[in-house]
N, C-alpha and C positions, 0 to 999 in steps of 0.2 A: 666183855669189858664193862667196867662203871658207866653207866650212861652221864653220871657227870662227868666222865674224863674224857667225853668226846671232843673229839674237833670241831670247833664251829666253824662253821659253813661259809661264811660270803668275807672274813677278811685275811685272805690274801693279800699281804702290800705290796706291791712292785716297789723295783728301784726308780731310780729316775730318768734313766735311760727309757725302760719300759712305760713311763709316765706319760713321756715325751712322745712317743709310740703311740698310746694311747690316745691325743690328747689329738693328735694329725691325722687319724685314720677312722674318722666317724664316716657312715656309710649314708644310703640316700635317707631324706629327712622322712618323719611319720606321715606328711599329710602329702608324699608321691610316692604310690606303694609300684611292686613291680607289679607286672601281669598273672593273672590267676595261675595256680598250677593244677594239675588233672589231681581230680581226688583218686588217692590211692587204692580206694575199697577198700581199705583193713578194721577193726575195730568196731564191725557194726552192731556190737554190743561191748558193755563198759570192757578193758582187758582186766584180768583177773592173773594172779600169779605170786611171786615173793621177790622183793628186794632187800639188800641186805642191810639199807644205811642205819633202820630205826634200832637196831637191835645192835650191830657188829659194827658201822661206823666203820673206820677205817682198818681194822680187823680181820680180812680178809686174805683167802688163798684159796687155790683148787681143793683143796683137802675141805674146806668148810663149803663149798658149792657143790660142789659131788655130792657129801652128804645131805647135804639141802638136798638136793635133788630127788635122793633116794627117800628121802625121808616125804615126801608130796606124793610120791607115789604109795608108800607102806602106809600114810595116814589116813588114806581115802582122798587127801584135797584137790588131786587128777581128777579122780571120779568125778568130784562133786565139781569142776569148772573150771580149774587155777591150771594153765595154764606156761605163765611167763618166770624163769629162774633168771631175774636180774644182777649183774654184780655194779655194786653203784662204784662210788668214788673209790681211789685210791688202788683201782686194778693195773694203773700207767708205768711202764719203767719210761725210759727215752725214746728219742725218733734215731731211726737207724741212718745209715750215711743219706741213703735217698730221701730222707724224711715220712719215712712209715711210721705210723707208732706202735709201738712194741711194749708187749705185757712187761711186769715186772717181774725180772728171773727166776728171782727166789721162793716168790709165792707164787709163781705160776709156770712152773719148771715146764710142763709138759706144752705148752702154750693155749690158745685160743681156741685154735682148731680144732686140737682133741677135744677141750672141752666143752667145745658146743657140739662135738659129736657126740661125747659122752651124756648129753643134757638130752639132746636130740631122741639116743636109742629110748631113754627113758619114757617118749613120749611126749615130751616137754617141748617149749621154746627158749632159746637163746637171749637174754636181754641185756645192754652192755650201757654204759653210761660214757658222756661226755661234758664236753662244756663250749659256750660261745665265746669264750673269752680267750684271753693270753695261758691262764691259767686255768685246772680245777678250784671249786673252792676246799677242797685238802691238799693246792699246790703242786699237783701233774700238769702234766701238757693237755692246755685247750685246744681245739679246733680251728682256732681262728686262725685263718691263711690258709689251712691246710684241710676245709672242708670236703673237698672231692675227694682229695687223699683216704682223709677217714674212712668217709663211705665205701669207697672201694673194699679197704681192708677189712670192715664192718663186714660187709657180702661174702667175701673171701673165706673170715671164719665162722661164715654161717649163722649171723644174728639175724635177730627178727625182732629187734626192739632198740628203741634206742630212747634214755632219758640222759635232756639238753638241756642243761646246768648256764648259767646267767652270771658267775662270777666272772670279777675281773675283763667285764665285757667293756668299759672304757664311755664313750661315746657314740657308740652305736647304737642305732635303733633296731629295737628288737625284732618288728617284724619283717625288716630286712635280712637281719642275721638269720630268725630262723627259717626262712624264705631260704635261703642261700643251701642250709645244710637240708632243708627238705627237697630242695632239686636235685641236690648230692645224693639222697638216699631212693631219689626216683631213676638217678641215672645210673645207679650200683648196680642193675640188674638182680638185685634182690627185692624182694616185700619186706618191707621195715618199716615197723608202728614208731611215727614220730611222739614224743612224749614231751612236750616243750613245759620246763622248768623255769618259767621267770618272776614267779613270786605273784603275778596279779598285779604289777607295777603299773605296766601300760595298759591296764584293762583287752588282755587278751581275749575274753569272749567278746571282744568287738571285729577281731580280726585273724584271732588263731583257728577257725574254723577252717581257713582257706587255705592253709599254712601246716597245721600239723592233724595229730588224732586225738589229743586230750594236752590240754594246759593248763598249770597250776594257776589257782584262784587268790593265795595268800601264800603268807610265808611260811616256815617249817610249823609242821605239828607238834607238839608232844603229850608225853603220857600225862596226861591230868583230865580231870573232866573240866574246869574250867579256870583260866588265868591267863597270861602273857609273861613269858620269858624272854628279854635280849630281842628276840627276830622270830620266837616260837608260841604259837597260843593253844588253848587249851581246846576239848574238842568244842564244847560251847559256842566257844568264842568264833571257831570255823564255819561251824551250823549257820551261826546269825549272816555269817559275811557271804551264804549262797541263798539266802533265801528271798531275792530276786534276780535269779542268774537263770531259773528257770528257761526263760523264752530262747536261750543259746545253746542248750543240749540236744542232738538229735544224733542218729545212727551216723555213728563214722567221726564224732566228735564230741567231746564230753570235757564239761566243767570238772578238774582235780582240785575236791581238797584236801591232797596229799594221803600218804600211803597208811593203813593201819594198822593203831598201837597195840591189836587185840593179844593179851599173853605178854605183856611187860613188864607189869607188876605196878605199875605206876596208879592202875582203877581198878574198880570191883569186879566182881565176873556180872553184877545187873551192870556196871557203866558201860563194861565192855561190851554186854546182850545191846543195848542204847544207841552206842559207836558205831556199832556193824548195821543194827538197822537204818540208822539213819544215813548211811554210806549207800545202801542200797537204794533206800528211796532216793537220793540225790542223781540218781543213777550212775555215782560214781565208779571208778577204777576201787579194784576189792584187790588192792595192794598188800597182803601182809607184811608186817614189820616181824615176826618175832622169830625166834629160834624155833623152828619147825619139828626139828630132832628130838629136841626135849620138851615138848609141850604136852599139858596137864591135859587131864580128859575134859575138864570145864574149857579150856580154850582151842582144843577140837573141834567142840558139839556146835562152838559160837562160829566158826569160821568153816564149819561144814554143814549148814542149816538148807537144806536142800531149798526150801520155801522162801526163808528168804534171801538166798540167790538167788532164786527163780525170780522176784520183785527185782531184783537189781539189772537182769539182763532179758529182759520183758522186750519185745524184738519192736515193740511201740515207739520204745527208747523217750518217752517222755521224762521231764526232771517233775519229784515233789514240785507242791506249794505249799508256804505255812497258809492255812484258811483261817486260822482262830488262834489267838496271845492272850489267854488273859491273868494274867501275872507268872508264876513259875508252872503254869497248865496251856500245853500248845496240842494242835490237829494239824497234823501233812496229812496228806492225801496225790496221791499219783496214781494218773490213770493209767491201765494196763490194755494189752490187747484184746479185743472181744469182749470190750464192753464194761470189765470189772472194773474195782480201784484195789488198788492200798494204800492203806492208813496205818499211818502210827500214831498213839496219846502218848506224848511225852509229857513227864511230869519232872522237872527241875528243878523243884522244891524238898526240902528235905525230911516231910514227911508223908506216909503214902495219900492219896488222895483219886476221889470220882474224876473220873471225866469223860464229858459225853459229846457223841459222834452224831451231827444231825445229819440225816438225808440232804437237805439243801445245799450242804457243803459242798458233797460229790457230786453236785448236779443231780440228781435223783429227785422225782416226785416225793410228794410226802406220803403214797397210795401204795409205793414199789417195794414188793416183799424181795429179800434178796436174803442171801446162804451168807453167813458171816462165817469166817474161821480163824483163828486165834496161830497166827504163825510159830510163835515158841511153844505154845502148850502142843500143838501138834494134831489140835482136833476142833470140830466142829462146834462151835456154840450156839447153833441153832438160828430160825429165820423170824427174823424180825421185818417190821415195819416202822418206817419213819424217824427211827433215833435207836441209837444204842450205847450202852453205857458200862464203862468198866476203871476199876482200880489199877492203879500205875504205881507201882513202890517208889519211894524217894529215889531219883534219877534214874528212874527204869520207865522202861516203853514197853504198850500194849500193842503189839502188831498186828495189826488184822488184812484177811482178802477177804472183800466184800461184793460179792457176785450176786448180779437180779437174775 
């Protein structure tokens, strides 16, 4: 569908009944959290896989997930790491007499179970979305009340993921709420990578580490390289808002900001080479957004980059730093395991330009001869000493592993 004609996301209005609901039912305050819960072990590298909201939005049925499905496998993106076939918003019909909730009949005739079985033979995992609140924000049944409930049926039909949506959540404090639904998914007797959705409101890297496996840092993304939409920013504008979130990322929990637009039409195939790298140094979730099925060989080679995957799920689990701004010419650098780094030269200006990588950035002597390799070209550019230097197309990145 037209990605203008999507549903926007966070307004739900209740009536005023529901208001009044709302308005009585806030939960324990921020500054008295409950008691720690046992880390689940899941996620000890970014999770990698396809969700369907950047692309399909509300759009969805088994017929478009199945083929998802198929189509991860026939493209190589199994191969190369991905994982998770999420169905985001708008998969809900109603809650049945008991109050289960139950898919929507019409696009999801055969129900849940087959279909995460069907996900499952593939090879794949299962990923199913929700919400904290009274509502989704496309207007399904949220969770709230009915926390344990979900999980159970979560386990039942076999997910292994779950992304927890923040509309219509009222007066509650989020890291209560998602406190609540993360003991629900430890007590399903299933493994379930919590995915907590709340936009970066209440500064969850202060406290979603204890709480879930990775939490959004900002609000929606979209396709542009750089600007602000309503509630969505460009990728730019996400880059600048992690690049002191560093000190919060480590195995079993990760800074999201949010799923990728690679293959949407919205940027260039350098924007999109730019998007992906910098998704991987941040050591983010390698979420695709796009239509899997029908994607171009240019939005393949970007989302199947064996290298730099490999930077993104580097078992170190360090996040990038920016080390160097100086005007639209920047240096990340994130340390790897066994001693290397990776580095990107991002150039944000719009015409190509030098930029150069000193040793003392990475912590490296000025003495230390190391193997540099050129991650998209695909090969070696030889061992230098003390600095190195190379050209970045207008909003394009040089990514380099740089091993002594």
């Amino acid at each position: 569908m037209d990605r203008q004609l999507r549903p926007k996301r966070r307004w739900v209005v209740p009536g005023i009944a529901a208001l009044s609901l709302l308005a009585a039912a806030g939960l324990a305050r921020a500054d008295d959290p409950p008691p720690p819960l046992k880390d689940n072990g899941l996620a000890r590298t970014p999770p990698m896989g396809w969700n369907s909201w950047n692309r399909f939005a509300c759009d969805v049925d088994e017929t478009l997930i199945r083929k998802t499905a198929d189509a991860m496998v026939s493209s190589g993106m199994r191969e190369a790491g991905y994982q998770y076939v999420v169905i985001d918003d708008c998969w809900h019909g109603a809650r049945d007499a008991h109050g289960d909730i139950q898919p929507d009949a019409k696009r999801f005739p055969s129900g849940m179970k087959a279909l995460g079985d069907y996900i499952h033979a593939k090879g794949l995992k299962f990923g199913i979305y929700s919400d904290a609140g009274l509502k989704t924000c496309g207007g399904r049944p949220g969770s709230w009340g009915h926390e344990y409930q979900d999980a159970k049926q979560y386990a039942a039909w076999g997910v292994d993921y779950l992304k927890y949506d923040w509309c219509m959540a009222g007066t509650q404090d989020a890291r209560s709420a998602y406190y609540i639904m993360s003991a629900a998914l430890q007590a399903s007797g299933r493994d379930i990578v919590l995915s907590i959705c709340e936009w970066g409101t209440s500064k969850p890297w202060l406290w979603a580490d204890k709480v879930g496996n990775l939490w959004r840092t900002t609000g929606d993304i979209y396709d542009k390289w750089e600007g602000v939409r309503d509630y969505s920013s460009g990728v730019m504008n996400i880059v600048d808002k992690q690049a002191e979130l560093y000190p919060y990322a480590r195995p079993g929990h990760w800074n999201d900001p949010d799923m990728l637009e690679v293959g949407n039409g919205g940027m260039t195939a350098e924007e999109y080479r730019s998007h992906f790298s910098l998704w991987a140094m941040l050591a983010a979730p390698l979420i695709a957004g796009n239509d899997i099925a029908s994607m171009d060989a240019s939005t393949q080679a970007i989302l199947t980059n064996r290298e730099v995957i490999a930077v993104d799920q580097d078992p170190l689990g360090q996040q990038a730093r920016r080390v160097s701004k100086e005007g639209d010419l920047e240096v990340w650098i994130r340390p790897l395991q066994g001693g290397g780094r990776a580095v990107v030269l991002l150039n944000r200006g719009a015409a190509p330009a030098q930029i150069s990588l000193d040793w003392s950035q990475m912590d490296y002597p000025a003495t230390l001869q190391a193997k540099v390799r050129d991650l998209w070209a695909g090969k070696d550019v030889g061992i230098h000493t003390g600095r190195y230097q190379a050209t970045a197309a207008s909003h394009g990145v040089v990514m380099l592993k740089v091993q002594p």
